[in-house]
N, C-alpha and C positions, 0 to 999 in steps of 0.2 A: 581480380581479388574481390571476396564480398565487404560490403558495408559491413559495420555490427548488425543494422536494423535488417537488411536480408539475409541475413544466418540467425535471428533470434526465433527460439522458439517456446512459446508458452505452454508450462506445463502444471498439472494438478497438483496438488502436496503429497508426497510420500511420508514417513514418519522416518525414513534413512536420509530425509534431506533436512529434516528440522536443523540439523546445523549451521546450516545455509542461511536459514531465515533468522537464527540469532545471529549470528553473526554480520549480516550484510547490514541491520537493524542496528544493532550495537556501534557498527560503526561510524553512522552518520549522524546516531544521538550523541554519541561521546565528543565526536568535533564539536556541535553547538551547544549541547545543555549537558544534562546529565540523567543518567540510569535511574528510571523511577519504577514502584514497587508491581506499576501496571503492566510496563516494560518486563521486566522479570518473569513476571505471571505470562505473560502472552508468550513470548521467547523463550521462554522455557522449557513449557509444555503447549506450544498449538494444539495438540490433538485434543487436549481436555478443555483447554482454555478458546477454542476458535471454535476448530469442528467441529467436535460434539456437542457443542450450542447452535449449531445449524450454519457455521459460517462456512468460508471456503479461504485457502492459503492457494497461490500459484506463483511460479519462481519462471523467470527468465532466462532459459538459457542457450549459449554461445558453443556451441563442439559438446563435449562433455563437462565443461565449466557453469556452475550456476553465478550468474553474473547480477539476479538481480529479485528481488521478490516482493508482492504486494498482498491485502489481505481486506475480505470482506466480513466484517462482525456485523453479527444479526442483533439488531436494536429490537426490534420486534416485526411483527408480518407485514412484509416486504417494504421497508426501512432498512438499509446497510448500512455501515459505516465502513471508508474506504480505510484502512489503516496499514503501516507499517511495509511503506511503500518505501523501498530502500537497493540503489544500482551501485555497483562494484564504484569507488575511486576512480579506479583506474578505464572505465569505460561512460563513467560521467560525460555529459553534452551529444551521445553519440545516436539517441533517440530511444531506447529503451523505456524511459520513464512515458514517453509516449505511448510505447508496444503494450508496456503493463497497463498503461490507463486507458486506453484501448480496449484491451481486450475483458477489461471489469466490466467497463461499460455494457460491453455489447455482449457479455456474459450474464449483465444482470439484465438488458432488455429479452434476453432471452429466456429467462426465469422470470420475467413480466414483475420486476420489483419496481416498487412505485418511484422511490427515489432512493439516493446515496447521497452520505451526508458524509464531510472530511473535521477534522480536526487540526490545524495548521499553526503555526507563529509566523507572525506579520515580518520577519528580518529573512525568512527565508521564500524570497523574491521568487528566485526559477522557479519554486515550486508552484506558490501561487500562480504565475502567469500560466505553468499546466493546467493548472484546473480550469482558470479562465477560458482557454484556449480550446477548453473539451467544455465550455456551457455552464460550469458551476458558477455560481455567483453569492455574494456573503449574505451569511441567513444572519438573524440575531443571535449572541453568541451569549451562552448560560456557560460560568464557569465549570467546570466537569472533571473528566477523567485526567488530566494530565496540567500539574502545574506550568509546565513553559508553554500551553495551546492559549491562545489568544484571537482569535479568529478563526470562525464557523462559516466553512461554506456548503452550499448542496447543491444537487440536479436534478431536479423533477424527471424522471423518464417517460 
């Protein structure tokens, strides 16, 4: 039988999958905070609000199930921000959040982007240790986009 992690396969954004991405999104901000208006804006409409600002959406998936999705916003030339990295409940701890930060990475050394910058709250532990884990380290943090983000981290490529 496969692992999750050797059946995951990463794939580009379609505009038939955006349901996927609010939803997977929605879920894991409604356990810890709560629905903000940036939130909205971005899960709503990706194609307007990501891609057509030069970013890129990519979803993780398991069989025919999208089990997981991450997203790079264009800050400016070649500055990302990794955002609205979000894996199913039910396949949490199983290595996917790795697959996806993974494959950003080595998606944005390959478009030769200088760095990726993340936006985080300091209570949610697994996550930070991901970052860690993949080389990000806390930059100085300017209040910004998202009332519950509290810590700024990035990774120079």
């Amino acid at each position: 039988m496969d692992t999750p992690e050797e059946s995951i396969e990463v794939i580009d954004f379609k505009p038939e999958l955006k349901d996927h991405f609010r939803r997977l999104n929605y879920e894991w901000i409604k356990k810890y905070f709560r629905i903000e208006e940036l939130d909205i804006a971005l899960l709503e409409h990706p194609q307007e609000n990501i891609i057509d600002q030069g970013g890129f959406v990519f979803y993780a998936k398991k069989g025919e199930e999208i089990v997981g999705t991450a997203a790079l916003l264009k800050i400016e030339e070649g500055v990302f921000e990794l955002a609205k990295m979000g894996v199913s409940e039910k396949l949490r701890n199983h290595g996917i959040g790795n697959i996806l930060l993974e494959h950003c990475i080595v998606f944005s050394q390959a478009h030769h982007f200088k760095k990726l910058i993340l936006y985080t709250n300091k209570i949610l532990r697994p996550a930070i240790h991901l970052y860690e884990k993949y080389g990000f380290t806390e930059a100085p943090f300017e209040p910004g986009h998202y009332a519950r983000g509290d810590l700024k981290m990035e990774l120079v490529l």
